[in-house]
PDB file of N, H, CA, C and O in Angstrom:
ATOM      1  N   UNK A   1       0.823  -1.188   0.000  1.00  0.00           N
ATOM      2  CA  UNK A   1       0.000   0.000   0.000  1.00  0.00           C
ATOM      3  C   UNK A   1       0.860   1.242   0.000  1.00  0.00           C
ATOM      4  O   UNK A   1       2.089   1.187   0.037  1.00  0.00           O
ATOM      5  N   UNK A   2       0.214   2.286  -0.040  1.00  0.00           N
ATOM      6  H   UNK A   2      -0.785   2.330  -0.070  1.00  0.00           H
ATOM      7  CA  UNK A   2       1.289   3.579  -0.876  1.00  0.00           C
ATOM      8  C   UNK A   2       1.331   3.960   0.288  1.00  0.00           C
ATOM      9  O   UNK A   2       0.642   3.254   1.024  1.00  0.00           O
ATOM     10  N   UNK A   3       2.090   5.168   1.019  1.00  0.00           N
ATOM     11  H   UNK A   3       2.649   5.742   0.421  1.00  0.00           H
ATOM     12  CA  UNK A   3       1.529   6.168   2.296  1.00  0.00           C
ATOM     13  C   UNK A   3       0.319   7.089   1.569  1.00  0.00           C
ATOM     14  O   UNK A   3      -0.779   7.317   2.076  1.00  0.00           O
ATOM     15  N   UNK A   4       0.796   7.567   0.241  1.00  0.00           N
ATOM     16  H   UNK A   4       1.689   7.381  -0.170  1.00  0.00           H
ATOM     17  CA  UNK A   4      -0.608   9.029   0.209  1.00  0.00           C
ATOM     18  C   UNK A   4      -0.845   8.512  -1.164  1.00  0.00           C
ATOM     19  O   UNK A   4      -0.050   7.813  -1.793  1.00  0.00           O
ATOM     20  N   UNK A   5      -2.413   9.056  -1.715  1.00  0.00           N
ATOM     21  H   UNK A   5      -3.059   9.623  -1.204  1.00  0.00           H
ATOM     22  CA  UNK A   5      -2.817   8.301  -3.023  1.00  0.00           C
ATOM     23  C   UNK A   5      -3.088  10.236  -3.064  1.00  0.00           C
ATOM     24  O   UNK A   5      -3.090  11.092  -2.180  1.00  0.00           O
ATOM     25  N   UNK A   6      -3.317  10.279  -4.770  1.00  0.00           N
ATOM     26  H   UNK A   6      -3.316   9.583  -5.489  1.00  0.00           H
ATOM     27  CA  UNK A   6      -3.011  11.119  -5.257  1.00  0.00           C
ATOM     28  C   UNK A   6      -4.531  11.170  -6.083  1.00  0.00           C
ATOM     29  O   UNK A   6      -4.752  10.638  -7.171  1.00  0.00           O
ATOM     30  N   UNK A   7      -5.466  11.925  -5.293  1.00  0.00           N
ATOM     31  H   UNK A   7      -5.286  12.357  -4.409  1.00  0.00           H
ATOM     32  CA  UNK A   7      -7.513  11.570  -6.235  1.00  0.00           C
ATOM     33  C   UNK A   7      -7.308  12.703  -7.085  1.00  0.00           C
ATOM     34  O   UNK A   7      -7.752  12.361  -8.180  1.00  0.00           O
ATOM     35  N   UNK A   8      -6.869  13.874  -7.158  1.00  0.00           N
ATOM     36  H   UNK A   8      -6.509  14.152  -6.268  1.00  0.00           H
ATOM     37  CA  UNK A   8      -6.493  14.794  -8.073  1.00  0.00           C
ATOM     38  C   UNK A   8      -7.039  14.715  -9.543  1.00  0.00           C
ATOM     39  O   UNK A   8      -7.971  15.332 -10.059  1.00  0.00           O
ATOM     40  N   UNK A   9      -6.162  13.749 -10.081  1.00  0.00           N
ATOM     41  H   UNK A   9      -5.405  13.248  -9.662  1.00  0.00           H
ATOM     42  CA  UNK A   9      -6.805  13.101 -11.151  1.00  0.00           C
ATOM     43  C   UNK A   9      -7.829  12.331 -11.495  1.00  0.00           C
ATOM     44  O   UNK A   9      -8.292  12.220 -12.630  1.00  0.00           O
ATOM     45  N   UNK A  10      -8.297  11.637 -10.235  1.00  0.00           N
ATOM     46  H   UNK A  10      -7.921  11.728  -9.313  1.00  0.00           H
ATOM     47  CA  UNK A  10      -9.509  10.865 -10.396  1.00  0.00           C
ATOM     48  C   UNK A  10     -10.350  11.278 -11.074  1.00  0.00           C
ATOM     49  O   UNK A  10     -10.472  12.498 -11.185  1.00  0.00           O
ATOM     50  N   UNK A  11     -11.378  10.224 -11.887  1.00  0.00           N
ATOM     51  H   UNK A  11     -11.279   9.233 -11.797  1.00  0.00           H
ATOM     52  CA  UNK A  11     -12.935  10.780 -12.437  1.00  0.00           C
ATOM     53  C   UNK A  11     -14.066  10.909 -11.562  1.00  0.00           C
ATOM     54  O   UNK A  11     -14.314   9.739 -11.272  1.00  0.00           O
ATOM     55  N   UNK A  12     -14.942  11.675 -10.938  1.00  0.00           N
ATOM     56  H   UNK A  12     -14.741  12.626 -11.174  1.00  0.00           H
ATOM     57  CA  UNK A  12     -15.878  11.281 -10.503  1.00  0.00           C
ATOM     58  C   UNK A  12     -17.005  10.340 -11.683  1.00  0.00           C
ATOM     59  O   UNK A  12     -17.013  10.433 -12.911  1.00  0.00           O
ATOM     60  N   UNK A  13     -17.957   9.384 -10.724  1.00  0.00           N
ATOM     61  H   UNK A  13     -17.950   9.308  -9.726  1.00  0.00           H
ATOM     62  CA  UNK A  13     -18.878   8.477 -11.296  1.00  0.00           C
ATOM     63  C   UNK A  13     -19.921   8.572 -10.600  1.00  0.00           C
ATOM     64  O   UNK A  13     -19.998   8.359  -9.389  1.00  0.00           O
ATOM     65  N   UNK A  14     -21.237   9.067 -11.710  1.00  0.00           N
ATOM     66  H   UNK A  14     -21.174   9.240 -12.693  1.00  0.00           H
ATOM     67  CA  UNK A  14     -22.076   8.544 -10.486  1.00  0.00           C
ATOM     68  C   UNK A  14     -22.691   7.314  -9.417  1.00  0.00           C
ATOM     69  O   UNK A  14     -22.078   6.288  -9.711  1.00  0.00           O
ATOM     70  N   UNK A  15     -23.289   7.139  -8.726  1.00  0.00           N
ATOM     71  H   UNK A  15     -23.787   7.973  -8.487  1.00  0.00           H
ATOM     72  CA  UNK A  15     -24.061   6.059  -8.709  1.00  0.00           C
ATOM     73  C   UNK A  15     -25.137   5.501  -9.550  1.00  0.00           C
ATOM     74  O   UNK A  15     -26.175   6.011  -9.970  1.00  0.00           O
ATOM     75  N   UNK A  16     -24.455   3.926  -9.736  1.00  0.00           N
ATOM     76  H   UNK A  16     -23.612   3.511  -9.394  1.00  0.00           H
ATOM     77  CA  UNK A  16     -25.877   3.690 -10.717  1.00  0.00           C
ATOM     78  C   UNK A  16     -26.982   3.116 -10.005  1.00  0.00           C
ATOM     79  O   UNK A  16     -27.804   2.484 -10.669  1.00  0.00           O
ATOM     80  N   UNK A  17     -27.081   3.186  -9.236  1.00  0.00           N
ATOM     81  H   UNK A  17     -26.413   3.700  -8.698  1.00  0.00           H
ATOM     82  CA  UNK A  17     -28.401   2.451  -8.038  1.00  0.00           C
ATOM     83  C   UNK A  17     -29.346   3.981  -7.419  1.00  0.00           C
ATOM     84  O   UNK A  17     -30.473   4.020  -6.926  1.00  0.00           O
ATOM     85  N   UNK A  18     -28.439   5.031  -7.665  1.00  0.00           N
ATOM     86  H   UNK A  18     -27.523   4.999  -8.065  1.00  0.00           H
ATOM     87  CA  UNK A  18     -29.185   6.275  -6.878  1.00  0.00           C
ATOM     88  C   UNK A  18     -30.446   6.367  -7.703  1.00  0.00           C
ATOM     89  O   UNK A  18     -31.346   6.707  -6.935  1.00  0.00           O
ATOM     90  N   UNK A  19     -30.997   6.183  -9.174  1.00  0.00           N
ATOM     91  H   UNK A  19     -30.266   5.907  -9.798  1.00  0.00           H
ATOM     92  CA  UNK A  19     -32.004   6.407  -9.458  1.00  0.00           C
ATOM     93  C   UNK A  19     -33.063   5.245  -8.755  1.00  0.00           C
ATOM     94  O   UNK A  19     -34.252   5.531  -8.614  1.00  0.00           O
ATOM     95  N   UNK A  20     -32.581   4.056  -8.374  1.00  0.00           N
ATOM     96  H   UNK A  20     -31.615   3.824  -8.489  1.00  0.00           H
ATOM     97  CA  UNK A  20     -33.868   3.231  -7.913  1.00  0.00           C
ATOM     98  C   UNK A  20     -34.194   3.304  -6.332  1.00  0.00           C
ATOM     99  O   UNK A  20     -34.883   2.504  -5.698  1.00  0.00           O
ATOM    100  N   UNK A  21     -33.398   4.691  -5.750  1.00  0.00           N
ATOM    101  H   UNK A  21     -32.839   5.341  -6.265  1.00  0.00           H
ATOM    102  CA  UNK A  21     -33.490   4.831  -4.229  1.00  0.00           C
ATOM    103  C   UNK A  21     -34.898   6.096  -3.667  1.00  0.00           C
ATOM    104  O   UNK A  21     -35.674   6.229  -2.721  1.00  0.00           O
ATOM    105  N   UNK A  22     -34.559   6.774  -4.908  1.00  0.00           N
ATOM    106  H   UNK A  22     -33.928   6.665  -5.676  1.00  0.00           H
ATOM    107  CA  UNK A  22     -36.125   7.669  -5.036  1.00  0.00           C
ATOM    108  C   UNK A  22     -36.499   8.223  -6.367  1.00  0.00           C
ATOM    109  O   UNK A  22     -35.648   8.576  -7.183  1.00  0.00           O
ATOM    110  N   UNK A  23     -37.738   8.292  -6.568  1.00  0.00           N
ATOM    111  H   UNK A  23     -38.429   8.005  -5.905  1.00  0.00           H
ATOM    112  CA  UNK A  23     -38.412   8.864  -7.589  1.00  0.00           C
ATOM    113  C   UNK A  23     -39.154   9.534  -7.552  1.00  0.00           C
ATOM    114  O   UNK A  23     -40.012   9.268  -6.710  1.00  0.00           O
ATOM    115  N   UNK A  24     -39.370  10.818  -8.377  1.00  0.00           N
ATOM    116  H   UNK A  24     -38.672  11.033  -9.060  1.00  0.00           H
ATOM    117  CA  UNK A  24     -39.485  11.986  -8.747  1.00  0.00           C
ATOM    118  C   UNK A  24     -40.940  12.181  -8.862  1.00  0.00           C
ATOM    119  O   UNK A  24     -40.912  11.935 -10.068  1.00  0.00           O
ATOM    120  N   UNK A  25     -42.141  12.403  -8.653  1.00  0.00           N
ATOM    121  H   UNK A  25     -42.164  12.603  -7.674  1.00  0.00           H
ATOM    122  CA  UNK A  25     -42.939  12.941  -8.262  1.00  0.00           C
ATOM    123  C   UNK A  25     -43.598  14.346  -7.982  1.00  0.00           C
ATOM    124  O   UNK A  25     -42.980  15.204  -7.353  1.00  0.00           O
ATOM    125  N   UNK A  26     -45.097  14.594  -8.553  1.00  0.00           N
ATOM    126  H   UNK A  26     -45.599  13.897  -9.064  1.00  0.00           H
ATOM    127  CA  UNK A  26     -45.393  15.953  -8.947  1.00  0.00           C
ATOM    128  C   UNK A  26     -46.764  16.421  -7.717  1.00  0.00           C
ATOM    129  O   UNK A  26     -47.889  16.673  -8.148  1.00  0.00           O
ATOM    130  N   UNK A  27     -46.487  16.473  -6.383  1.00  0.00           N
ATOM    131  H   UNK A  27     -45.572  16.269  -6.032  1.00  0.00           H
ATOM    132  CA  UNK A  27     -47.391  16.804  -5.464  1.00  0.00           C
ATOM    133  C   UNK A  27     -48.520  18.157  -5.603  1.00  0.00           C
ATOM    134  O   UNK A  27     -48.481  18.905  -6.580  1.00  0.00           O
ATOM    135  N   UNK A  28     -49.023  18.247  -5.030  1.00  0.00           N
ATOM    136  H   UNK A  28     -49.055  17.639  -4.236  1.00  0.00           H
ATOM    137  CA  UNK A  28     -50.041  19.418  -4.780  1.00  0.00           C
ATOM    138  C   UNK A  28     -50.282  20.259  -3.644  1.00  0.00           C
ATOM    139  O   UNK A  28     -51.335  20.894  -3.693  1.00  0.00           O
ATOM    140  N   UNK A  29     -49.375  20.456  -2.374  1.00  0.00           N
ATOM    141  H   UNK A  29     -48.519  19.940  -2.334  1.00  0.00           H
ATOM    142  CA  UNK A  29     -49.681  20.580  -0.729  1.00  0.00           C
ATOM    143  C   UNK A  29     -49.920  21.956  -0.955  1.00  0.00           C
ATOM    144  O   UNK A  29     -49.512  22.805  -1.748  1.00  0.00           O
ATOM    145  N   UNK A  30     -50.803  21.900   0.107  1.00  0.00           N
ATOM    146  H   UNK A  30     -51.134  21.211   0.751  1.00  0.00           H
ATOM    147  CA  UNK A  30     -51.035  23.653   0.482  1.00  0.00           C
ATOM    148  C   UNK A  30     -50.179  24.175   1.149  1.00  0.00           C
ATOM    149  O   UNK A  30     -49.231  23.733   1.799  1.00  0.00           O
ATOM    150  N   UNK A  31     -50.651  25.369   0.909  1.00  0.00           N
ATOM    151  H   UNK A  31     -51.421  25.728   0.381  1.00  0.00           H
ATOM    152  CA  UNK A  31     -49.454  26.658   1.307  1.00  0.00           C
ATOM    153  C   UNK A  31     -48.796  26.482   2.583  1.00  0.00           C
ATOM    154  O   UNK A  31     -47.585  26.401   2.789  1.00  0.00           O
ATOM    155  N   UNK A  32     -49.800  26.432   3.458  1.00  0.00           N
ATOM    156  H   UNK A  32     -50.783  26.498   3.291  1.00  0.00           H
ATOM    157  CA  UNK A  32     -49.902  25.974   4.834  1.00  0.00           C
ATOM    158  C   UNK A  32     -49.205  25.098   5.375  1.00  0.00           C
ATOM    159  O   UNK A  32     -48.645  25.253   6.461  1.00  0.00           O
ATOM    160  N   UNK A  33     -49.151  23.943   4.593  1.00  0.00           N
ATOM    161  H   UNK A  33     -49.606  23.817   3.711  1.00  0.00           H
ATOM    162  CA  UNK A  33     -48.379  22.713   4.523  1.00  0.00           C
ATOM    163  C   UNK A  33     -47.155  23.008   4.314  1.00  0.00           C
ATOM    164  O   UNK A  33     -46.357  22.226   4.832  1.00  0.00           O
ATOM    165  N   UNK A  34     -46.851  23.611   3.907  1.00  0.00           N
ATOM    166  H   UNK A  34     -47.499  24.246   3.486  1.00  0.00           H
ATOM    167  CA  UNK A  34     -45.444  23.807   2.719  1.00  0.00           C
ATOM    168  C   UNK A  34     -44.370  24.738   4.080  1.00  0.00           C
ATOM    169  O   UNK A  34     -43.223  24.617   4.509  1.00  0.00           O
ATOM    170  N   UNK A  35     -45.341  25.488   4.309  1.00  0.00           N
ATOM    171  H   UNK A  35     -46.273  25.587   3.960  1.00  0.00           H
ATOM    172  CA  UNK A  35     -44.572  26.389   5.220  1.00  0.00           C
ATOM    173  C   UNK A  35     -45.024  26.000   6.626  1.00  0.00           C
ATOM    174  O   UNK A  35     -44.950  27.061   7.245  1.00  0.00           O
ATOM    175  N   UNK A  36     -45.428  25.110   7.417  1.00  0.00           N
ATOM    176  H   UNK A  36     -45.488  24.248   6.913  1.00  0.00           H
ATOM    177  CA  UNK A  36     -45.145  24.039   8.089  1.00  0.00           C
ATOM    178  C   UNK A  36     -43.920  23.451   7.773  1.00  0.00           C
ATOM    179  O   UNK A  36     -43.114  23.846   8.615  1.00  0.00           O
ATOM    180  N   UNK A  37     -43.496  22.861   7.145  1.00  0.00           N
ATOM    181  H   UNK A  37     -44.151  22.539   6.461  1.00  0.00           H
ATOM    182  CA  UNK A  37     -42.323  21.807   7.431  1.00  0.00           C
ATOM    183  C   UNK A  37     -41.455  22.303   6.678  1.00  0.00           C
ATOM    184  O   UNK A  37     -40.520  21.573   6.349  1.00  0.00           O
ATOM    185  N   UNK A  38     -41.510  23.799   6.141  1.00  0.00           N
ATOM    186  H   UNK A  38     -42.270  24.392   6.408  1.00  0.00           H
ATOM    187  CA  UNK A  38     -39.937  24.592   5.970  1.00  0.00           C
ATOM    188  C   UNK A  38     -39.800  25.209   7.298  1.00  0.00           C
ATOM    189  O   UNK A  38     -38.752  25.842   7.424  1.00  0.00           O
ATOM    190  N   UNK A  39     -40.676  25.194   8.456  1.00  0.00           N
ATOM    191  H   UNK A  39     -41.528  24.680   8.354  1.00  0.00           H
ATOM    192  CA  UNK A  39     -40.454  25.958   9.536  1.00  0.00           C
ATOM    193  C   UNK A  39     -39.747  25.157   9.820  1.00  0.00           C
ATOM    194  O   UNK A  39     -38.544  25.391   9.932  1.00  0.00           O
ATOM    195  N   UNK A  40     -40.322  23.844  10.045  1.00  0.00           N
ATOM    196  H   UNK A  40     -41.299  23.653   9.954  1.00  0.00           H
ATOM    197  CA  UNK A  40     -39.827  22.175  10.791  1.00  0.00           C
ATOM    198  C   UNK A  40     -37.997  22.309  10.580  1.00  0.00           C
ATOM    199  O   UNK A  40     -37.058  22.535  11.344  1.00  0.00           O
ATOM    200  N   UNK A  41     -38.123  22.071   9.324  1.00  0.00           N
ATOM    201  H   UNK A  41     -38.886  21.888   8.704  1.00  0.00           H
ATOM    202  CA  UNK A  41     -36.991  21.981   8.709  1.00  0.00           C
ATOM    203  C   UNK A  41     -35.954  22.896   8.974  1.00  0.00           C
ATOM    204  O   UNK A  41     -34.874  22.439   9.349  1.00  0.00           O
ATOM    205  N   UNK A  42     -36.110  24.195   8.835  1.00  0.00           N
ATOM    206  H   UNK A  42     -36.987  24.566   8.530  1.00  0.00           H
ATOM    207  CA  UNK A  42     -34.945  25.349   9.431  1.00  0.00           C
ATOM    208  C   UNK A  42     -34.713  24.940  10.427  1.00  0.00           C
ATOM    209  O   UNK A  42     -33.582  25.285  10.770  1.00  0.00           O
ATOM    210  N   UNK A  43     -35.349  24.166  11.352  1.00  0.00           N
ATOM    211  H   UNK A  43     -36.268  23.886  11.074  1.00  0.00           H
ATOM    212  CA  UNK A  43     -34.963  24.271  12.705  1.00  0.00           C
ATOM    213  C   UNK A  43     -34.422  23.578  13.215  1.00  0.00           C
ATOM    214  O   UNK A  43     -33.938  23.654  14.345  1.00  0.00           O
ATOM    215  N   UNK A  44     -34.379  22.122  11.899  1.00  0.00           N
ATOM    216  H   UNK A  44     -34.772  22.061  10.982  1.00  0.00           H
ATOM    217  CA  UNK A  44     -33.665  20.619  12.142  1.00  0.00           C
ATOM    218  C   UNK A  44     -32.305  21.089  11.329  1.00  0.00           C
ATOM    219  O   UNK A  44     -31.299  20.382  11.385  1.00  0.00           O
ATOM    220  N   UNK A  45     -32.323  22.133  10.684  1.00  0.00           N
ATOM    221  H   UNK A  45     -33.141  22.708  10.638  1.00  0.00           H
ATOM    222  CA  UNK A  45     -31.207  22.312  10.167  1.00  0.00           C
ATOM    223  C   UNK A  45     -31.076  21.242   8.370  1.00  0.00           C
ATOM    224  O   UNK A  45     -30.120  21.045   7.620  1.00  0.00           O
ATOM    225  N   UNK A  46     -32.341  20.862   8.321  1.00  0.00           N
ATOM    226  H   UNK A  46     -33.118  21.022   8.931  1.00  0.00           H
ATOM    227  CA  UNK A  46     -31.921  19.984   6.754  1.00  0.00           C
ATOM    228  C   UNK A  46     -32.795  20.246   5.868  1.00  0.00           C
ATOM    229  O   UNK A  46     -33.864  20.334   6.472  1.00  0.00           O
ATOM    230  N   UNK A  47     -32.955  20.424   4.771  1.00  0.00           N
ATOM    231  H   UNK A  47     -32.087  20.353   4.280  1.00  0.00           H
ATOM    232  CA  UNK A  47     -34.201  20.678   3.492  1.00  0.00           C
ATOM    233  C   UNK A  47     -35.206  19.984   4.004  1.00  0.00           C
ATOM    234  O   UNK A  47     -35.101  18.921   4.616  1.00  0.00           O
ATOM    235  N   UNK A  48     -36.632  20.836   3.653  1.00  0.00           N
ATOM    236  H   UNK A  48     -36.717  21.699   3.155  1.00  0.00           H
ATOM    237  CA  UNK A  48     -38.064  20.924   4.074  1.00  0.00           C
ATOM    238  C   UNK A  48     -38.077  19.758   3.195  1.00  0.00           C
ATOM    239  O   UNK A  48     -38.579  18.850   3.858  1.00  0.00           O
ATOM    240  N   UNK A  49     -37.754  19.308   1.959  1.00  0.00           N
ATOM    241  H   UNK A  49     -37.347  20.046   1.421  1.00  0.00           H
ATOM    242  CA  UNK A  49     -38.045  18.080   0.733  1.00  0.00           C
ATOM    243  C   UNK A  49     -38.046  17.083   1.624  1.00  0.00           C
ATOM    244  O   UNK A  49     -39.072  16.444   1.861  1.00  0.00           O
ATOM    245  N   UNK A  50     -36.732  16.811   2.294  1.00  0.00           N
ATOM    246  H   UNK A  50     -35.899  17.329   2.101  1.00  0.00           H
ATOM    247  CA  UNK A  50     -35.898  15.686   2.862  1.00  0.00           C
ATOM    248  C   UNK A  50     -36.705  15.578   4.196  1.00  0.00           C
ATOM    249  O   UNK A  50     -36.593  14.446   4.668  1.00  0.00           O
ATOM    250  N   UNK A  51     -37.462  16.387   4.926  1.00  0.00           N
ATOM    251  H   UNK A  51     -37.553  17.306   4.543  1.00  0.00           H
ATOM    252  CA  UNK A  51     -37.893  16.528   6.026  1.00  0.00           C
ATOM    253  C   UNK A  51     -39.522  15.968   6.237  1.00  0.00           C
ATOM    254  O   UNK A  51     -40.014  15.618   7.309  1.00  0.00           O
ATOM    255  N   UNK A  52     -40.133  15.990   5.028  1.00  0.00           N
ATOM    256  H   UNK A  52     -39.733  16.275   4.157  1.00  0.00           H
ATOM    257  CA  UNK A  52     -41.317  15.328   4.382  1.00  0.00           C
ATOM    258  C   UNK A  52     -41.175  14.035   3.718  1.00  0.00           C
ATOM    259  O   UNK A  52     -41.957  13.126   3.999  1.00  0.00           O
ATOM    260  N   UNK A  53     -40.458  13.911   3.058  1.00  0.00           N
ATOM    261  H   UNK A  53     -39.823  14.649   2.830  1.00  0.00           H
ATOM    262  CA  UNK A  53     -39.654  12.552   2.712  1.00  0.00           C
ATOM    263  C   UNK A  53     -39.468  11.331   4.383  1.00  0.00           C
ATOM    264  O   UNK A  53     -39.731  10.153   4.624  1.00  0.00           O
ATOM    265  N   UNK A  54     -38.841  12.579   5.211  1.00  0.00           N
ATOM    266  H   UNK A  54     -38.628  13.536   5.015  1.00  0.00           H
ATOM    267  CA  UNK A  54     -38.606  11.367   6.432  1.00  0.00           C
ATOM    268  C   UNK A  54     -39.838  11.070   6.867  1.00  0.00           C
ATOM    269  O   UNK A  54     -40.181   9.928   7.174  1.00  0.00           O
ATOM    270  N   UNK A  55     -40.718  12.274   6.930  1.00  0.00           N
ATOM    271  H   UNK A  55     -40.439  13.202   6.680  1.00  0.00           H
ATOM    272  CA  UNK A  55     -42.333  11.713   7.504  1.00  0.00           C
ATOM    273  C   UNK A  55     -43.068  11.138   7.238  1.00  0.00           C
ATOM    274  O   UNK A  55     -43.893  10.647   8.009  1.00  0.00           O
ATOM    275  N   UNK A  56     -43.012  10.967   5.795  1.00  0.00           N
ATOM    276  H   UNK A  56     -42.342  11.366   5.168  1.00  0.00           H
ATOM    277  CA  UNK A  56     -43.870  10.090   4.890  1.00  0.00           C
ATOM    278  C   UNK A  56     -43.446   8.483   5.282  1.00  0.00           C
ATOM    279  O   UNK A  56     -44.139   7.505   5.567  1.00  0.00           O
ATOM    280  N   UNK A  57     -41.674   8.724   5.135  1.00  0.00           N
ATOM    281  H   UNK A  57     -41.112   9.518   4.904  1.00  0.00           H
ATOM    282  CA  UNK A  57     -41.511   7.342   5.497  1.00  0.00           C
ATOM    283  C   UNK A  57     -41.600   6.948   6.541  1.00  0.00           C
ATOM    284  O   UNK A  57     -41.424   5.736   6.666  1.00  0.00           O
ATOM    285  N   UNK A  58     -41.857   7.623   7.569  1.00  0.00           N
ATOM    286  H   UNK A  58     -41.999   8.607   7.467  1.00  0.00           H
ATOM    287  CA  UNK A  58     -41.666   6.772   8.915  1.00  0.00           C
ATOM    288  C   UNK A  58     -43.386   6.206   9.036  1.00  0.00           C
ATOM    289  O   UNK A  58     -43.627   5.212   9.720  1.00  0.00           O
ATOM    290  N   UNK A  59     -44.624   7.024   8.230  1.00  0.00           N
ATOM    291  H   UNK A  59     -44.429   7.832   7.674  1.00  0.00           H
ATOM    292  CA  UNK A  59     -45.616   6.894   8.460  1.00  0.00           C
ATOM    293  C   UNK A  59     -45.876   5.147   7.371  1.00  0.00           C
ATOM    294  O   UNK A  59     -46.666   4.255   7.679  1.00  0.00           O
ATOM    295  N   UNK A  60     -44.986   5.147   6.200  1.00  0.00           N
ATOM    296  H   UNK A  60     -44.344   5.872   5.949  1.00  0.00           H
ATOM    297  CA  UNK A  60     -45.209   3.710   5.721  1.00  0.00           C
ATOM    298  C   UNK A  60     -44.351   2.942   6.468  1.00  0.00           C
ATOM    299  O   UNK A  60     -44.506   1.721   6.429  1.00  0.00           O
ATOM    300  N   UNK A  61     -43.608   3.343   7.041  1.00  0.00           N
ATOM    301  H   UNK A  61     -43.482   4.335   7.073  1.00  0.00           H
ATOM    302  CA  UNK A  61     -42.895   1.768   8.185  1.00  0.00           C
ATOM    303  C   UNK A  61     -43.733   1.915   9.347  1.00  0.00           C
ATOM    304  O   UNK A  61     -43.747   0.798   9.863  1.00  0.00           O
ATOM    305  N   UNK A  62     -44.137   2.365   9.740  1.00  0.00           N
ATOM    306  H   UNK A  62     -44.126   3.273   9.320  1.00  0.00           H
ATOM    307  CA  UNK A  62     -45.214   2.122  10.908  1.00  0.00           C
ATOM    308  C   UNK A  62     -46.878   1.880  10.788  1.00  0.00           C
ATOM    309  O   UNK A  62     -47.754   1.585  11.601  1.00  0.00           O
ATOM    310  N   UNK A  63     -46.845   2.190   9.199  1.00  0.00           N
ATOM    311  H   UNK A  63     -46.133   2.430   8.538  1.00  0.00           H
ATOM    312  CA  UNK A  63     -48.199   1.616   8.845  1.00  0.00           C
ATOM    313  C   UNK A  63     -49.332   2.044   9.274  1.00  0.00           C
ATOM    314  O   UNK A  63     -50.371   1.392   9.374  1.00  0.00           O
ATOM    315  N   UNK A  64     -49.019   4.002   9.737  1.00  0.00           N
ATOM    316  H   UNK A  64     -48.175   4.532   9.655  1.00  0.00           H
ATOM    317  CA  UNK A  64     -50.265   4.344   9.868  1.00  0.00           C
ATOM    318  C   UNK A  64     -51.522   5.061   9.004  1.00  0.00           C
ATOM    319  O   UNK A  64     -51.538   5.778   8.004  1.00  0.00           O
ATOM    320  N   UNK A  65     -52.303   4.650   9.663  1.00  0.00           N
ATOM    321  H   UNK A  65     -52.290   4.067  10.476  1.00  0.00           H
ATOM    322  CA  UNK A  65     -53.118   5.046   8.936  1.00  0.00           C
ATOM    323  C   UNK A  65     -54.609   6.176   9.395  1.00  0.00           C
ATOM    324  O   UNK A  65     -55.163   6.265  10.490  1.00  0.00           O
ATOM    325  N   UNK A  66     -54.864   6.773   8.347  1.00  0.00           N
ATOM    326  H   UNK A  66     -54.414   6.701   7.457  1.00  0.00           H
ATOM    327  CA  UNK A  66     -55.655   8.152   8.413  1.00  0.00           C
ATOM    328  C   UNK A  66     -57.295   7.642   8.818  1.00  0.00           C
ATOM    329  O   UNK A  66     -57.783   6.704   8.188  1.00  0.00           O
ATOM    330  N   UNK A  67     -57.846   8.124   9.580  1.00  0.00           N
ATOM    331  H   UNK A  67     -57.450   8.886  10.092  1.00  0.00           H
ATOM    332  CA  UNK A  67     -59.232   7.877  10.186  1.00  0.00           C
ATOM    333  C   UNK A  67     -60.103   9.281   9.471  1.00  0.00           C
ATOM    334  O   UNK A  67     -60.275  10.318  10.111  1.00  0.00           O
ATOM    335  N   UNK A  68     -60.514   9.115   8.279  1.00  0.00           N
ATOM    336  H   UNK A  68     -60.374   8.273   7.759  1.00  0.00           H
ATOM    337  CA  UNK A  68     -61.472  10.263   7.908  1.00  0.00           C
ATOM    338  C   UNK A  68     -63.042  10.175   8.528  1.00  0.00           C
ATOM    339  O   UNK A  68     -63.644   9.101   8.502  1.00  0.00           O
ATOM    340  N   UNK A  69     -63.646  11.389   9.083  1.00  0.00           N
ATOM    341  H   UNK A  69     -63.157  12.261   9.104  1.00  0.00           H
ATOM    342  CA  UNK A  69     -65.085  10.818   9.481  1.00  0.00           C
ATOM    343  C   UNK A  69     -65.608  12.354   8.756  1.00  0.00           C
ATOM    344  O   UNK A  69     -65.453  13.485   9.217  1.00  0.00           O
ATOM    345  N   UNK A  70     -66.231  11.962   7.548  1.00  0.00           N
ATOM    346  H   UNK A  70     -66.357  11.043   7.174  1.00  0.00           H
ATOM    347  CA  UNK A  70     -66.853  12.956   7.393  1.00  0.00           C
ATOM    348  C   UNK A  70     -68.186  13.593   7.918  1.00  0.00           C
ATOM    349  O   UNK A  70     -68.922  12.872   8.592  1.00  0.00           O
ATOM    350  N   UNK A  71     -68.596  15.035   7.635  1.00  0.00           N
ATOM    351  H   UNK A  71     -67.999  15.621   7.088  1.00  0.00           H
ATOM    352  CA  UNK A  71     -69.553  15.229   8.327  1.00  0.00           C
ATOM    353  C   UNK A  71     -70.875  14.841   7.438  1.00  0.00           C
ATOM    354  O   UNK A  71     -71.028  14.795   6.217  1.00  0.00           O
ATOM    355  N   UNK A  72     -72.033  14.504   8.841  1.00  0.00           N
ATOM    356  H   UNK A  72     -71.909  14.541   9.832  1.00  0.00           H
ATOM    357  CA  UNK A  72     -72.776  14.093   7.749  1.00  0.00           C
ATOM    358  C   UNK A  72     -74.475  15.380   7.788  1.00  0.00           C
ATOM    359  O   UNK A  72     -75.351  15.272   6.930  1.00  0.00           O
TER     360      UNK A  72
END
């Protein structure tokens, strides 16, 4: 093994698996919504995208689910 490697020259590559880790999608949230979890988010310190992304997923690994009762 060398002491120091020299990446200088290296190529970057992307990943070829990053496209089957998420996909791209055209939502609709209200305003309200939106600026909800950019508040969330400033405050966690990481993008409002990524911050809805975690909620969504934690709500399909825990498998909950929404109780609508409309009025009648």
């Amino acid at each position: 093994m060398r002491k120091e490697y020299d990446f200088a020259k290296m190529k970057g590559r992307k990943n070829p698996y990053s496209r089957l880790l998420k996909k791209q999608v055209t939502l609709r949230l209200g305003v309200d919504v939106i600026e909800y979890f950019k508040q969330l988010a400033q405050e966690a310190g990481i993008p409002y995208q990524n911050l809805i992304n975690l909620y969504l997923k934690d709500c399909a690994h825990s498998r909950k689910k929404l109780i609508l009762k409309w009025a009648s």
